[in-house]
C-alpha positions, 0 to 999 in steps of 0.5 A, a space after each residue: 511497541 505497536 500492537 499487530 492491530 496497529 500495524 495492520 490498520 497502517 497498512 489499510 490506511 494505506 491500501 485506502 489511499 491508494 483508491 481515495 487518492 487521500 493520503 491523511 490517514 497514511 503515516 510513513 517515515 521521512 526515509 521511508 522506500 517504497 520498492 514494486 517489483 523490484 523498482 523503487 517507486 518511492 525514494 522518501 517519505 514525503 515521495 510516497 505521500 504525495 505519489 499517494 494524492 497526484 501520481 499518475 502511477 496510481 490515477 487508474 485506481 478506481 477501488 480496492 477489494 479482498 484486504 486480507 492482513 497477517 502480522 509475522 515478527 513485526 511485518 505486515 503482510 497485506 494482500 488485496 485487489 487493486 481495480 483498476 479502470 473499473 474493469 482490471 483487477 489486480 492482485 497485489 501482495 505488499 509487506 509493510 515494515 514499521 518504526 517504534 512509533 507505528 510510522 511505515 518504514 518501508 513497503 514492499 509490493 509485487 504485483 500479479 497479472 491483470 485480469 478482467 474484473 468480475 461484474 
């Protein structure tokens, strides 16, 4: 069993990867889904990875802020802010699922309106 800890770790590795564009730290399931506002934006595990490191979906990211992650009945629940072009920032809430060995199974994102980033 994976510790709350863990899967909030798991779940920054993620946020991370979304800015650095490196994936190393990322683990996810072969059959893991990815779903953003109600479109699945990754249809495999090996899909997510590498959307992670070349897609132009997450190119425009230059940083995330305001990581805040809760842990409820084996979900984590990640709110952020993705900045986008230096200039936007987005809100973005994403809930992870996970498998017995700590793996992300599934991701789950809604994403807010944009907004001009403060400076």
């Amino acid at each position: 069993m994976i510790s709350d800890d863990e899967r909030i770790a798991a779940a920054r590795a993620y946020v991370d990867a979304l800015a650095t564009k490196d994936p190393s730290d990322v683990r996810v399931t072969p059959d893991c889904r990815r779903v953003e506002n109600g479109i699945t934006t990754g249809r495999d595990g090996a899909h997510i990875i590498r959307t992670l490191r070349t897609s132009p979906l997450f190119a425009p990211i230059s940083g995330t802020a305001d990581f805040a992650a809760t842990v409820t009945d084996g979900v984590a629940h990640a709110t952020f802010t993705v900045i986008a072009l230096h200039r936007l920032a987005v809100p973005v809430r994403e809930s992870f699922t996970f498998d017995e060995s700590g793996a992300i199974s599934s991701i789950t994102a809604k994403i807010g309106r944009p907004r001009l980033a403060r400076r």
